[in-house]
TORPA-4810 file (N, C-alpha, C, O; in nm, 3 decimals):
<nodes>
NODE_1_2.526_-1.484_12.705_2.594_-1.452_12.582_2.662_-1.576_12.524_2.646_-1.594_12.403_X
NODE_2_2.763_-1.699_12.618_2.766_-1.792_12.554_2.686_-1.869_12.491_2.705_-1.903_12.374_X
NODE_3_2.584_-1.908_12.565_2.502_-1.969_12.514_2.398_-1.918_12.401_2.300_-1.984_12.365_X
NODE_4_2.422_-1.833_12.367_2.392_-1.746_12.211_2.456_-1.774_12.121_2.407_-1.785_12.009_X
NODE_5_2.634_-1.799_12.156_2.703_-1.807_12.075_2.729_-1.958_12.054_2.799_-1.983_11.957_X
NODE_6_2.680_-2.078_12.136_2.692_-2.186_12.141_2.578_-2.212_12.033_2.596_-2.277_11.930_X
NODE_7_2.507_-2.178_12.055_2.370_-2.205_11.990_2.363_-2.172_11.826_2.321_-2.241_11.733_X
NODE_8_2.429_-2.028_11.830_2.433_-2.021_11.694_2.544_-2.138_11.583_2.524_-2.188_11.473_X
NODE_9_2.670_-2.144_11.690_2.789_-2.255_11.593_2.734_-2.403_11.625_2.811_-2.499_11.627_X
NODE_10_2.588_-2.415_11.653_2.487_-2.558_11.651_2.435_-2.579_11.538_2.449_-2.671_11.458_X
NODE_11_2.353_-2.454_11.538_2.296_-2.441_11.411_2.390_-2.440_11.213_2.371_-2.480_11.098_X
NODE_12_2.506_-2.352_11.312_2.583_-2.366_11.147_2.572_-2.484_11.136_2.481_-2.532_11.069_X
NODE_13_2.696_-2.587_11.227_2.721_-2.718_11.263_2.642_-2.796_11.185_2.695_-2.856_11.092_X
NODE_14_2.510_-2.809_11.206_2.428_-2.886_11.135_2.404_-2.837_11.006_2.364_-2.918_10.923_X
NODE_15_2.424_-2.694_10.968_2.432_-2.707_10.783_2.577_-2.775_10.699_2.605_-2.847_10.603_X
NODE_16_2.632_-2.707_10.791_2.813_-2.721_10.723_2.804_-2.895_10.758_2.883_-2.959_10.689_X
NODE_17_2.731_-2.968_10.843_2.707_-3.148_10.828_2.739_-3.238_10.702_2.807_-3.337_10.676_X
NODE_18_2.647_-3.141_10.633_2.626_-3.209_10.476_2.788_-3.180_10.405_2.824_-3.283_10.348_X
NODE_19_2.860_-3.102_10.397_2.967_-3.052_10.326_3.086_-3.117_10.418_3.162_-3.204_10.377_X
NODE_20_3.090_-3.055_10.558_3.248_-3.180_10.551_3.235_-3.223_10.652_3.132_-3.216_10.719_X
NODE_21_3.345_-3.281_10.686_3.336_-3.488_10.748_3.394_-3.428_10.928_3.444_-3.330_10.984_X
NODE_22_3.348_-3.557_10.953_3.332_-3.524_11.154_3.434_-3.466_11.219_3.416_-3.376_11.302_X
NODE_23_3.552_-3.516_11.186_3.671_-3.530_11.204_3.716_-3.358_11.171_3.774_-3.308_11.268_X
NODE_24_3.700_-3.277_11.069_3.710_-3.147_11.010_3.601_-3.085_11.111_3.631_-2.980_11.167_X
NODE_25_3.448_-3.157_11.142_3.380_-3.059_11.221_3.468_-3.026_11.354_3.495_-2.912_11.392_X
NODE_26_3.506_-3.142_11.414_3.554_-3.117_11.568_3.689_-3.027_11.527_3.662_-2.929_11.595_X
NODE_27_3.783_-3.003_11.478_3.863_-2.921_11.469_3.789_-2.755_11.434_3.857_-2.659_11.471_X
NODE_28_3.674_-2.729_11.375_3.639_-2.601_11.341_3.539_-2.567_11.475_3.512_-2.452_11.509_X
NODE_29_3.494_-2.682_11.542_3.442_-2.646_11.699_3.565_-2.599_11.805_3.574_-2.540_11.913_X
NODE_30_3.621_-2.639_11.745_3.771_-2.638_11.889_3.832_-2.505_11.872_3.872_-2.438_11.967_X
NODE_31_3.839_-2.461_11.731_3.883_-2.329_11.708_3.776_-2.257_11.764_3.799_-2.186_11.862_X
NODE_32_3.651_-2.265_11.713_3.546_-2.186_11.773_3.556_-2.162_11.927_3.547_-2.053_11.982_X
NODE_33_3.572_-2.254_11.972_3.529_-2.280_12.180_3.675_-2.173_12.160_3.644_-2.059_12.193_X
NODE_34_3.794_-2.180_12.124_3.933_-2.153_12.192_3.891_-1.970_12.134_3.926_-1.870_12.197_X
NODE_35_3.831_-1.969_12.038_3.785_-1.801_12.021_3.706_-1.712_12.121_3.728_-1.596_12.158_X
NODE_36_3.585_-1.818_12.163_3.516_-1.792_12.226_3.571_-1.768_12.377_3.535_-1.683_12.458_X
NODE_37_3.639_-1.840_12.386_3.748_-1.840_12.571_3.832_-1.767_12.553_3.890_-1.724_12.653_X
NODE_38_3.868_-1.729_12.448_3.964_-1.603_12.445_3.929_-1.477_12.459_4.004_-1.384_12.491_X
NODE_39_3.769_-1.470_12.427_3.696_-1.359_12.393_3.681_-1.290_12.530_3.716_-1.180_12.572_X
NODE_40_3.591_-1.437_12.607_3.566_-1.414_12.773_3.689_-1.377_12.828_3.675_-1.279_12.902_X
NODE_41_3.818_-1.422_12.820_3.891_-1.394_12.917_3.979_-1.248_12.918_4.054_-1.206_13.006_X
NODE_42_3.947_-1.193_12.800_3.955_-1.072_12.743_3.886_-0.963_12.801_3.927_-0.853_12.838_X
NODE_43_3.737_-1.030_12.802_3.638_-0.887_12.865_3.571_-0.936_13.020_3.455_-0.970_13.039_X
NODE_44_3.675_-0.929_13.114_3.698_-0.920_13.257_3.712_-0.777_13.269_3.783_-0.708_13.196_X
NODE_45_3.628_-0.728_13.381_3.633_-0.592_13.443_3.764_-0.557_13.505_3.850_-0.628_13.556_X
NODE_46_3.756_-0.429_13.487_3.945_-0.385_13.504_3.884_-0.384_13.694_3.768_-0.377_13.734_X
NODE_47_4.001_-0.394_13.768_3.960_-0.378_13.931_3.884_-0.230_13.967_3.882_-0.126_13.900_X
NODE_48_3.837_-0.253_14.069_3.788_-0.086_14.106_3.870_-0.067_14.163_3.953_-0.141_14.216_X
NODE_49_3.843_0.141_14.159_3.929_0.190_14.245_3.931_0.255_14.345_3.830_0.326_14.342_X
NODE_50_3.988_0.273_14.434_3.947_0.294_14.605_3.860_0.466_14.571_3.899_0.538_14.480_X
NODE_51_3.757_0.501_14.652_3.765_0.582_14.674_3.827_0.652_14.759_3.876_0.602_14.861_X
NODE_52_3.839_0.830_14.719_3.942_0.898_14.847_3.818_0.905_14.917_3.703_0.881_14.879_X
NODE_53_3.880_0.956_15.060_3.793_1.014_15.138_3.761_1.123_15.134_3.858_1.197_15.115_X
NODE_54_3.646_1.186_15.144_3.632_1.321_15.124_3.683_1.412_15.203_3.736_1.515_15.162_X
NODE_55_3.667_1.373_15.349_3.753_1.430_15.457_3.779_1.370_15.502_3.709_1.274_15.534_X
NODE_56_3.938_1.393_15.548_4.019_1.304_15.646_4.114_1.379_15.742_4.171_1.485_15.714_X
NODE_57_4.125_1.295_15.882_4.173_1.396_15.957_4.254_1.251_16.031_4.211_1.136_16.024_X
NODE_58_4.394_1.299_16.108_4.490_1.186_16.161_4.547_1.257_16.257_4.574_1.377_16.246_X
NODE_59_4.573_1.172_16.378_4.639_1.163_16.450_4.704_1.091_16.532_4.675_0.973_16.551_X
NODE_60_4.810_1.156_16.598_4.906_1.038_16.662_4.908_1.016_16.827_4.966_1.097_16.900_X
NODE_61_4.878_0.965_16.850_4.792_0.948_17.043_4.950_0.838_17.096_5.022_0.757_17.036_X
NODE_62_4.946_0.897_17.249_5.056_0.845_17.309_4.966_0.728_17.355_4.918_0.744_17.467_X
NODE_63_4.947_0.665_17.320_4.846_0.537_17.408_4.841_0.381_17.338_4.920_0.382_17.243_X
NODE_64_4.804_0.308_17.346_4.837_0.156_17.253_4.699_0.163_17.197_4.596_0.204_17.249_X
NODE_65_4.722_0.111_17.073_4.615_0.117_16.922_4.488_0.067_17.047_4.398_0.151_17.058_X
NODE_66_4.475_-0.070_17.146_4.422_-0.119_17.207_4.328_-0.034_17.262_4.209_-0.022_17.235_X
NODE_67_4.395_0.021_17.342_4.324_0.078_17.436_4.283_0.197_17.381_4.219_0.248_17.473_X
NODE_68_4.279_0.298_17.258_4.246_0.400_17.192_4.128_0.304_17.149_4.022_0.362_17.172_X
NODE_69_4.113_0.207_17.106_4.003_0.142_17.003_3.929_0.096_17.091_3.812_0.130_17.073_X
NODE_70_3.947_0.024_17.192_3.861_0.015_17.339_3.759_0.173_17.351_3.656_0.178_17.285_X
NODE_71_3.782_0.246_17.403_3.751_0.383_17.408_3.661_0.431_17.257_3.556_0.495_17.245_X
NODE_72_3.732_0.384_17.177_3.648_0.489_17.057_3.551_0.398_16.948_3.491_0.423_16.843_X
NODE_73_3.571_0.281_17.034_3.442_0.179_16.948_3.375_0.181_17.053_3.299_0.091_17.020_X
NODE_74_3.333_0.216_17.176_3.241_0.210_17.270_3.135_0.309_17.239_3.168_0.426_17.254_X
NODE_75_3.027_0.289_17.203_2.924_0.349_17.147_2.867_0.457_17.264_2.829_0.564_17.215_X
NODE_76_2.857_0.450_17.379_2.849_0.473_17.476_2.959_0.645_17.506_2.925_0.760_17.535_X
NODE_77_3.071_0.589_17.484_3.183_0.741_17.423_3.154_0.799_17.364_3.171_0.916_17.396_X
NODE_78_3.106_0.781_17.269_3.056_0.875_17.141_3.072_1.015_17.171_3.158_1.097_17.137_X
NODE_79_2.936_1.023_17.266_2.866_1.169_17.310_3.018_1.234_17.345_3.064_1.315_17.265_X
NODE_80_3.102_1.194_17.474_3.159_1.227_17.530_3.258_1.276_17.453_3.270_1.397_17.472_X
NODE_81_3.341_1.230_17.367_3.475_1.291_17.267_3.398_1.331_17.136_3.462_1.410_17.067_X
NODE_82_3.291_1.299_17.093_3.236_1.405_16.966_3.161_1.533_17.002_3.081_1.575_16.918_X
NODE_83_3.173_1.585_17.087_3.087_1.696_17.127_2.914_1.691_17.072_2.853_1.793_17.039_X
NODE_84_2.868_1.583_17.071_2.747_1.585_16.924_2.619_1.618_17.079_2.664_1.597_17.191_X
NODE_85_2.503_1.656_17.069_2.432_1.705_17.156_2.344_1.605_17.197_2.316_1.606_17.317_X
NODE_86_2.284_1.504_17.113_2.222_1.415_17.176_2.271_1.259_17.089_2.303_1.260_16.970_X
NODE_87_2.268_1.158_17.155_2.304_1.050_17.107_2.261_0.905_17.159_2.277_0.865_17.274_X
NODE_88_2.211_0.845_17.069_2.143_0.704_17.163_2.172_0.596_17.061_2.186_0.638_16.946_X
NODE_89_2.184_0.459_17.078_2.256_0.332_17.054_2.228_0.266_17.095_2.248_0.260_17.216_X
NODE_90_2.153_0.152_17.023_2.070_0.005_17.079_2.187_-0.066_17.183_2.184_-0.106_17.300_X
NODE_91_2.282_-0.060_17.085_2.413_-0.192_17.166_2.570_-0.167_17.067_2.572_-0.117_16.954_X
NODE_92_2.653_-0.199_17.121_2.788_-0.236_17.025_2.796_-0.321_16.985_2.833_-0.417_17.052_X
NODE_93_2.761_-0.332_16.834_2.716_-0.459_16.749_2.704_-0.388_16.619_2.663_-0.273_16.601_X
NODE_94_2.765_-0.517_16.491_2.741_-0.487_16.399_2.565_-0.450_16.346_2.479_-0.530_16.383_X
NODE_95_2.525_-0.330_16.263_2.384_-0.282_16.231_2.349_-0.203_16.356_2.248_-0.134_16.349_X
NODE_96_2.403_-0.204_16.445_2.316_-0.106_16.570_2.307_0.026_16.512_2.402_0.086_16.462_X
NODE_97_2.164_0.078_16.523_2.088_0.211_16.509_2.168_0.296_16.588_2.190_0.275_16.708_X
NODE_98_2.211_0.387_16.527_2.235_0.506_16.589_2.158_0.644_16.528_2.148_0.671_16.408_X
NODE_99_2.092_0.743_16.668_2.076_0.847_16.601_2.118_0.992_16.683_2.078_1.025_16.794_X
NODE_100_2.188_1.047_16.617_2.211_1.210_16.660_2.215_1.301_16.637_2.216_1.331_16.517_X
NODE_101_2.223_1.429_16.766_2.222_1.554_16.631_2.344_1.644_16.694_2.357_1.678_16.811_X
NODE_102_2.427_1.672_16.586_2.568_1.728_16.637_2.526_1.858_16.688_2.409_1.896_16.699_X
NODE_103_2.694_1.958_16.736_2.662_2.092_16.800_2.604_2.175_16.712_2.559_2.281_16.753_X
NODE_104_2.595_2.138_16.568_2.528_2.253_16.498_2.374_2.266_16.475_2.306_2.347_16.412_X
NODE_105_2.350_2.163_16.545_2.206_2.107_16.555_2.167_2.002_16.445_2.056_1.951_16.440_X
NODE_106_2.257_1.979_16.365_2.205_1.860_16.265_2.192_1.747_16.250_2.306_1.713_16.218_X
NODE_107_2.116_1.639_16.252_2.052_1.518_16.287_2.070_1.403_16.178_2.019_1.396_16.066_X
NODE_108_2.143_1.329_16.233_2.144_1.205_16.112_2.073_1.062_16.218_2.025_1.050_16.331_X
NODE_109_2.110_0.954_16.074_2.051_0.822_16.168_2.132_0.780_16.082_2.152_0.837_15.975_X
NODE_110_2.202_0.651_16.130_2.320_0.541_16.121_2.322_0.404_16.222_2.282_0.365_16.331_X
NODE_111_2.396_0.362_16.108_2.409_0.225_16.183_2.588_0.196_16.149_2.649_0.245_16.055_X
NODE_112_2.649_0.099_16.258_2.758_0.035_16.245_2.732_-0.075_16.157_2.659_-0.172_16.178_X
NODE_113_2.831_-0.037_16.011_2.824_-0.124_15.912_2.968_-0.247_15.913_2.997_-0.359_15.869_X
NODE_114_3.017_-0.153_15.981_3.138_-0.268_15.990_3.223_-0.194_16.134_3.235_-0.079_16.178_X
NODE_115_3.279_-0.361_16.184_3.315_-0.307_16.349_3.425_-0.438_16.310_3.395_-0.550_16.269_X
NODE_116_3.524_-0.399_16.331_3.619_-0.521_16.312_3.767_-0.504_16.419_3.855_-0.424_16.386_X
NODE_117_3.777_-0.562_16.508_3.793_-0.584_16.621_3.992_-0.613_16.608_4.077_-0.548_16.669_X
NODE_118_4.016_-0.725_16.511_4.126_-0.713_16.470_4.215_-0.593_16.390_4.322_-0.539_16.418_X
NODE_119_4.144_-0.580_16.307_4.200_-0.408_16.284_4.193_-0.252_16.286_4.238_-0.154_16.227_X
NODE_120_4.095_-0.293_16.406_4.012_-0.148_16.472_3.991_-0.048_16.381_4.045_0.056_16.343_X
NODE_121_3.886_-0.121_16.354_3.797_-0.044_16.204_3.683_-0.046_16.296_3.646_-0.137_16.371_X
NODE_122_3.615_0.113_16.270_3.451_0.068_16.278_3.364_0.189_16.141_3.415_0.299_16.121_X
NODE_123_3.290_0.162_16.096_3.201_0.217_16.009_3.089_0.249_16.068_3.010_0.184_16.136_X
NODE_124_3.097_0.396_16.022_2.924_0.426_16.037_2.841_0.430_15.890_2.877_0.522_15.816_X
NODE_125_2.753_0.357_15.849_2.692_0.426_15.727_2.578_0.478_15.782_2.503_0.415_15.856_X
NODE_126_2.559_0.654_15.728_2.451_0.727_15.747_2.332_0.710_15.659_2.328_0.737_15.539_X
NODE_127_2.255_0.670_15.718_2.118_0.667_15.612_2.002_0.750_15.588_1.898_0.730_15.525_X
NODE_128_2.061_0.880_15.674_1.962_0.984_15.660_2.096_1.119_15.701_2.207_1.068_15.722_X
NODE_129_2.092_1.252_15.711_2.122_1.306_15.764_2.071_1.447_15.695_2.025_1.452_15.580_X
NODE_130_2.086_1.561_15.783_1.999_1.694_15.730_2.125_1.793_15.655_2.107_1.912_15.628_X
NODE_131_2.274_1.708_15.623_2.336_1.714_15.534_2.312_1.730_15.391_2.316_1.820_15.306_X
NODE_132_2.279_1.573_15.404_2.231_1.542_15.290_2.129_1.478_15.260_2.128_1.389_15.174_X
NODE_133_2.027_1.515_15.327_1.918_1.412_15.325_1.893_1.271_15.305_1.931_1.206_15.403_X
NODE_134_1.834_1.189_15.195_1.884_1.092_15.172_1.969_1.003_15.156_1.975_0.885_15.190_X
NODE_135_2.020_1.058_15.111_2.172_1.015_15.007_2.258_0.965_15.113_2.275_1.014_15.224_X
NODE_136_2.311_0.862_15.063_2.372_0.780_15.229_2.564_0.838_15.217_2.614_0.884_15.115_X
NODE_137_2.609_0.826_15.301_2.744_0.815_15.326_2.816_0.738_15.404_2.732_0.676_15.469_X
NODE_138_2.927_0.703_15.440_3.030_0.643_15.513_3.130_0.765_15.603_3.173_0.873_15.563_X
NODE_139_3.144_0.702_15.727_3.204_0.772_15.792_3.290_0.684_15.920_3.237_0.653_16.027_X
NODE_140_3.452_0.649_15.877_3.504_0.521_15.957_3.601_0.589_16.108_3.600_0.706_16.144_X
NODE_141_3.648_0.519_16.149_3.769_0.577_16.249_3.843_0.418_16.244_3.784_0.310_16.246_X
NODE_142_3.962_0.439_16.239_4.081_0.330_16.176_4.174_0.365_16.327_4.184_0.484_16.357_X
NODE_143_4.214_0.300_16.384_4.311_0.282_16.464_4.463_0.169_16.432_4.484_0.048_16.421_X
NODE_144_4.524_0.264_16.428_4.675_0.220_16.356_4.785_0.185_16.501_4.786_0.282_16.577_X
NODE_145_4.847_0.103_16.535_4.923_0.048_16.612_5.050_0.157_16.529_5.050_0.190_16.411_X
NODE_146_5.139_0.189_16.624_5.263_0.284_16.612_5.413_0.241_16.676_5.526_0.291_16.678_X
NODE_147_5.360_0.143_16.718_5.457_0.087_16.839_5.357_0.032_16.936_5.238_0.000_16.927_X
NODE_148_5.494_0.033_17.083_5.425_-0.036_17.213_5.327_0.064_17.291_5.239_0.004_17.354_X
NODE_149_5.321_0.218_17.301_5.294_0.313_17.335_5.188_0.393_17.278_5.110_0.472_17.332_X
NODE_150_5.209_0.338_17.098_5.126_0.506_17.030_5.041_0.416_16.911_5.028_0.297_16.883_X
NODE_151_5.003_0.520_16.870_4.901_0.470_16.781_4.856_0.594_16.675_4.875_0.714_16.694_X
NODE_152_4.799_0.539_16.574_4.772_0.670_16.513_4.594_0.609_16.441_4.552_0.506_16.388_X
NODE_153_4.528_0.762_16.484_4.352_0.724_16.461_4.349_0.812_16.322_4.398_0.924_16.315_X
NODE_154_4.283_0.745_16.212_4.239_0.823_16.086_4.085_0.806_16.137_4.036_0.719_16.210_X
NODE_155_4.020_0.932_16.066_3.874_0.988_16.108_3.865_1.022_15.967_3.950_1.100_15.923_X
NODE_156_3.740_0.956_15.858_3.746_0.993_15.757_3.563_0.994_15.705_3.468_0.965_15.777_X
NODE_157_3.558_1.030_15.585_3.465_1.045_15.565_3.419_0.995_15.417_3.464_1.078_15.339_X
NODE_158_3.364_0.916_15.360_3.346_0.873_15.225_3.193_0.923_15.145_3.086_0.875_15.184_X
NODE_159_3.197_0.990_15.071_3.072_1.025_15.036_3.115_1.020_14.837_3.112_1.125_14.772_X
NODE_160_3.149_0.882_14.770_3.126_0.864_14.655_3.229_0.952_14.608_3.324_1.008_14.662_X
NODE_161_3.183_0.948_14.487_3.304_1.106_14.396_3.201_1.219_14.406_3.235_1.293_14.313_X
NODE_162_3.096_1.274_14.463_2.996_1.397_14.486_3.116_1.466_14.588_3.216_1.421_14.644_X
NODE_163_3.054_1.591_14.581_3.139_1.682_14.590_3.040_1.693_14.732_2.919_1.673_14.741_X
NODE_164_3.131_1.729_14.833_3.047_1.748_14.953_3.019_1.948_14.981_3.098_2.042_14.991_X
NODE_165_2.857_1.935_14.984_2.842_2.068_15.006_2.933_2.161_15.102_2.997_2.097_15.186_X
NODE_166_2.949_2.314_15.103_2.996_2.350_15.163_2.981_2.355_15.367_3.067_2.365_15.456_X
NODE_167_2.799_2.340_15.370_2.778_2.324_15.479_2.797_2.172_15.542_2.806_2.164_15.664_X
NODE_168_2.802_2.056_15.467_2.825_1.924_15.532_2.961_1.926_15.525_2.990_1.870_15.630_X
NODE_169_3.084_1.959_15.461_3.224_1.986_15.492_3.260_2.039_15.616_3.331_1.987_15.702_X
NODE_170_3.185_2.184_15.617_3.232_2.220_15.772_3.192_2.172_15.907_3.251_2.171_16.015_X
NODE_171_3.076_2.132_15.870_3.002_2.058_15.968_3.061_1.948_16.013_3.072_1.946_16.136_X
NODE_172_3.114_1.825_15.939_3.194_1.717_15.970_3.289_1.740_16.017_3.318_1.700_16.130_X
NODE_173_3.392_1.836_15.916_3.542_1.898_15.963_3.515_1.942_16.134_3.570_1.876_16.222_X
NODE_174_3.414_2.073_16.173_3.432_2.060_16.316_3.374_1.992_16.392_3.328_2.044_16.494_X
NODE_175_3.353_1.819_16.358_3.307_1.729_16.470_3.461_1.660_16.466_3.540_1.633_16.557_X
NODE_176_3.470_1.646_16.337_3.608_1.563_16.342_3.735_1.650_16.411_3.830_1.583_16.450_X
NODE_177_3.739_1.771_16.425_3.855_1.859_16.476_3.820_1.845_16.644_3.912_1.822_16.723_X
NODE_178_3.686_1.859_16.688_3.654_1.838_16.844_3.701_1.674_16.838_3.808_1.671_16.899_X
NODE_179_3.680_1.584_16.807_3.718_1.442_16.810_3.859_1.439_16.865_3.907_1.410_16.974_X
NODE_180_3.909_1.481_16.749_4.061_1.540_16.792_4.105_1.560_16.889_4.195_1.500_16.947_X
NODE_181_4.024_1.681_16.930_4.072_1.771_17.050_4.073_1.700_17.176_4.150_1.710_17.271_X
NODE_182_3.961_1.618_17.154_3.927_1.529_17.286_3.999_1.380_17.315_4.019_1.325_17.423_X
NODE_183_4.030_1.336_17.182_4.132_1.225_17.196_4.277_1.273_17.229_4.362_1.217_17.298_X
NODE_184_4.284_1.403_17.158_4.447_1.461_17.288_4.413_1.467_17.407_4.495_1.413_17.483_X
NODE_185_4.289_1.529_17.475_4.305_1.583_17.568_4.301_1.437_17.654_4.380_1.414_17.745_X
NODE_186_4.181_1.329_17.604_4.224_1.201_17.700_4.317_1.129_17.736_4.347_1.075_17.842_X
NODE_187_4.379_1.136_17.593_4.540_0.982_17.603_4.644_1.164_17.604_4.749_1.131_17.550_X
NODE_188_4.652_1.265_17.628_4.758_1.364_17.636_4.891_1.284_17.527_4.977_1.196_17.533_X
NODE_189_4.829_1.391_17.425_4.980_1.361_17.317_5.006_1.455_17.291_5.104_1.474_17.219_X
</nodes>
């Protein structure tokens, strides 16, 4: 687009030549450029804004953020505190394939899109599931430091501004409520 607009105050430039003197051109370029940079700095995109989560579920564990995030980034755990029925995992690594199918029998495939070690984040993005078929989603677990002792885990779920069907709501809600159940029952809070 600048260079449209450069191009065109070239072309005046060289008619308006004949009519006035160099000295008058560079002042009607300078206004031009200072219009033109005013224009750009004008139409900057406003920031985005977070999405909510579609479902979110929290809790507060007697145990150190550490050792909760030890435990619940181990790919290997999974099976054990999600109640999900079958589950398999190349490695614990950012992109590792995951595929399973929870207690209701429904089957997705995912990978760890983000695993971040300093602020015990890990991401799953789903790239298939019998949810929602195609249509991908996000699904994180956040481990929050509380003190020397506790910690608090958010279990959430991101699926865009779409409205999540009634059967992939409940379906998540009771993996994420067994999650729950099983992170009390391990660290007892």
């Amino acid at each position: 687009m600048l260079l449209l607009i450069t191009q065109f105050f070239a072309c005046i430039s060289l008619l308006l030549l004949e009519y006035i003197t160099v000295k008058e051109m560079r002042i009607l370029l300078c206004l031009v450029l200072m219009c033109c940079m005013s224009g750009l700095a004008s139409a900057q995109m406003t920031a985005a804004k977070k999405i909510p989560p579609a479902i979110e579920k929290k809790i507060v564990l007697k145990a150190s953020a550490q050792k909760v995030w030890d435990y619940i980034s181990e790919p290997a755990n999974y099976k054990k505190f999600s109640g999900v029925k079958e589950f398999t995992c190349e490695e614990k690594a950012l992109n590792a394939k995951i595929e399973l199918t929870g207690k209701d029998g429904k089957k997705r495939s995912q990978y760890i899109s983000v695993i971040d070690y300093d602020v015990f984040k890990i991401c799953y993005f789903v790239t298939r599931s019998d949810y929602t078929g195609d249509k991908q989603w996000v699904y994180a677990f956040e481990v929050h430091p509380k003190g020397d002792k506790k910690c608090e885990v958010v279990l959430s779920v991101y699926n865009g501004f779409d409205e999540l069907s009634p059967e992939f709501k409940k379906g998540m809600t009771e993996e994420f409520d067994t999650i729950v159940a099983s992170l009390q029952k391990k660290f007892k809070s």
